[in-house]
N, C-alpha and C positions, 0 to 999 in steps of 0.2 A: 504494500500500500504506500503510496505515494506522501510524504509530508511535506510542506510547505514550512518551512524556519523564517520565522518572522521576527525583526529588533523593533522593541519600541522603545523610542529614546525616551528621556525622563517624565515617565509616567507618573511622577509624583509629582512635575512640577507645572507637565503641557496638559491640561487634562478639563480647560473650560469646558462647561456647556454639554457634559459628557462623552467628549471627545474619543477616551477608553472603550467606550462601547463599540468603536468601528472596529476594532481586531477582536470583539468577540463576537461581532455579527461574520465577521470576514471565518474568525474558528466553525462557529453556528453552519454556517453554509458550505463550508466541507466537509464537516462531518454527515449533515444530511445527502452528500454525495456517496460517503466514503472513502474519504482523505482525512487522514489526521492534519495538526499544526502543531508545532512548538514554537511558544512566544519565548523569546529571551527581555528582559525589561533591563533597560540599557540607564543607569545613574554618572552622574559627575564622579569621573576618576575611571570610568571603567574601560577609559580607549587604549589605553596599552596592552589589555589581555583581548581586544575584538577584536575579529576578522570579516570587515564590516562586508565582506567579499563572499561570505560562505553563506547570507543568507540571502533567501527569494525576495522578500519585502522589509524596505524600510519606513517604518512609520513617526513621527510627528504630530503632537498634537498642538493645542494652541496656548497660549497663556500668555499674563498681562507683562506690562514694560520689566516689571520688579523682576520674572522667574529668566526675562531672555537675558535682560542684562547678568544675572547669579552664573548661568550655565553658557555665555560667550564666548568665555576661555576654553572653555573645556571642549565647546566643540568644534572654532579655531584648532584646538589641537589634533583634532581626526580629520581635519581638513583632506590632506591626501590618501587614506582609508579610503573615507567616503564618494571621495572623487574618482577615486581608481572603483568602487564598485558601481557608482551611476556609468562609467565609460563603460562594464563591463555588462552593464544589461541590467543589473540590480530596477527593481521598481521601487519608486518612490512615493509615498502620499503625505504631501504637507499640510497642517491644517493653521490657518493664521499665522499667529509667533512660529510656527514652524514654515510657513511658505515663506513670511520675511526674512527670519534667520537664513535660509538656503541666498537669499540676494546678495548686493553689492553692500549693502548697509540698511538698520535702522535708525530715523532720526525721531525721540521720541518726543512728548508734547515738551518736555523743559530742554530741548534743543538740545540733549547729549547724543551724541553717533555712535552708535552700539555698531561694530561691526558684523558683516555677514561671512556667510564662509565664501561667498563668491562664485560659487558655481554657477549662478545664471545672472544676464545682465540684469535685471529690476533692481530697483530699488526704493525703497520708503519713505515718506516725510510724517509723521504726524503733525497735526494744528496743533496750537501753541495753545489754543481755545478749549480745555479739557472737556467741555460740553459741546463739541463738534464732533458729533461720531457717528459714520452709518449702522442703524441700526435697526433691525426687522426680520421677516420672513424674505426672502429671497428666491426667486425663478431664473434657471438659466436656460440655455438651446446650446447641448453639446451636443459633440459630434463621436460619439461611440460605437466602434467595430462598423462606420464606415454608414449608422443612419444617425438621424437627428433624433435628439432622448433630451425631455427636461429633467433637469436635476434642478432639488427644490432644498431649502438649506436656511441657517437663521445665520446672519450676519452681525456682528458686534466690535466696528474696529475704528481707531481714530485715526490709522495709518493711511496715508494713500498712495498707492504700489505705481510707479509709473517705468515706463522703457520697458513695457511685456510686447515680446515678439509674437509671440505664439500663446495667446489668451485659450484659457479652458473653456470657457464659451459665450455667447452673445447675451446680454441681461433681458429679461422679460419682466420684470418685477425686481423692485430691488434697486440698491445701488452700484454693486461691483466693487473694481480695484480701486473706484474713487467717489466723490460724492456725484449720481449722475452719471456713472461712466456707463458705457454701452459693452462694455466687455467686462469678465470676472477670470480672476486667478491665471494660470499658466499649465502649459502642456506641452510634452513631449513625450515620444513613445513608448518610456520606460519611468513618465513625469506627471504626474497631476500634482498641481500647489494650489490651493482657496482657501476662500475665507468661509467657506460653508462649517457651518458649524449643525448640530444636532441632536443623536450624531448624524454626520451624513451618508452614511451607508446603511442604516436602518431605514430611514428615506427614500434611497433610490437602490432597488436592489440587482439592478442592470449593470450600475456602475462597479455594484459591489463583485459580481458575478465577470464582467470585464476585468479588473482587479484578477482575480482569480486564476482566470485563462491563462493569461498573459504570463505566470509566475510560475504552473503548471506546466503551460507547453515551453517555457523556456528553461524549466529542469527537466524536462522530458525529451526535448530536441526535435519535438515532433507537435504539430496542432491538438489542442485539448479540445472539444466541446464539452461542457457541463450539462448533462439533465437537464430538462424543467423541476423543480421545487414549484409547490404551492406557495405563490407569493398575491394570492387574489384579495386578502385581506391588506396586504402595504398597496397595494393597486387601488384597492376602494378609497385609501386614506386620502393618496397619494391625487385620485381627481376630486375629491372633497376641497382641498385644499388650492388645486388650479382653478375649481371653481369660487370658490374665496378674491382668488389674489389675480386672475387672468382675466375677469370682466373685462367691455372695453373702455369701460371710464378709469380702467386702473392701469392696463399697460403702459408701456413706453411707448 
């Protein structure tokens, strides 16, 4: 049986909004396949003994100015680790404080520049204004295994992410990587970074099952499809919810 080894980085400290729950919906939906997972939960101090290369997924979750600036250093120091496994296929899923830590830098509301590990170009500003923050329910229009899929998410951020090449998807609801912006978070094909918060994979479970694939067939060397799973109860939530927030007095 196939396991999937998954690192989640400082689970004690990225963990708004239920954040943790995305790797146990991500274990949940392998094991209803028949795949096992093993999490490793990854703390400050612990990059000298990782091989941040041996595992299928790296995760991130989000957290406030205080926990990114705590653990800066620390992941500054896995810099080339983690960069040698994003080149080598590794998947990545960042959620806020973790999609900004992945950039050139954060600049928080009291104008300190918390560095990024620089792996991709964005990079963040926060207002100076500590009650300027996008904040809400959120709709996007990704582009997943090649159809169009709303991913639907709660936002909570006073950052605003700017120089995304390659946005994870078009906003329908919501604000995105800035106040108003027309695009949300970043992607590539081993890369989702947003500010969806949740969690977001109990939300959308296409995303989460895409996730999946991608980590499977790249330990496998060969294409995975996964079963259907009865997901008709996140499906009924899931147009509850579009019908909420997608009226057309409420789009963009």
């Amino acid at each position: 049986m196939q396991k999937l080894k998954i690192l989640h980085m400082y689970p004690n400290m990225l963990d708004l909004y239920g954040d943790s729950g995305n790797m146990e919906l991500i274990s949940y939906r392998l094991k209803k396949r028949g795949y096992s997972s093993e999490i490793t939960k990854y703390t400050i101090g612990d990059g000298a003994k990782t091989d941040f290369s041996s595992f299928d997924l790296i995760y991130l979750g989000g957290g406030a100015d205080f926990e990114q600036q705590l653990l800066a250093d620390d992941l500054l120091s896995c810099k080339d680790k983690i960069k040698k496994a994003y080149n080598e296929g590794v998947f990545m899923l960042m959620i806020c404080g973790g999609y900004q830590l992945m950039g050139q830098y954060y600049k928080d509301s009291n104008d300190k520049k918390i560095p990024g590990l620089g792996l991709f170009d964005y990079y963040t500003v926060a207002s100076t204004n500590k009650r300027e923050r996008c904040i809400g329910n959120i709709v996007i229009e990704a582009d997943i295994d090649g159809e169009k899929y709303k991913v639907i998410g709660f936002e909570n951020h006073g950052g605003m992410t700017d120089n995304v090449k390659t946005p994870f998807g078009k906003v329908l609801f919501g604000n995105g990587n800035k106040f108003g912006s027309d695009t949300e978070g970043y992607t590539e094909k081993n890369v989702i970074a947003t500010y969806l918060h949740g969690p977001l994979l109990s939300k959308n479970p296409k995303l989460a099952d895409h996730i999946i694939e991608y980590c499977l067939s790249r330990g496998q060397g060969s294409p995975v499809k996964l079963p259907p799973i009865n997901d008709e109860l996140e499906e009924k939530c899931r147009e509850v919810m579009f019908g909420r927030l997608l009226t057309d007095d409420k789009k963009k």
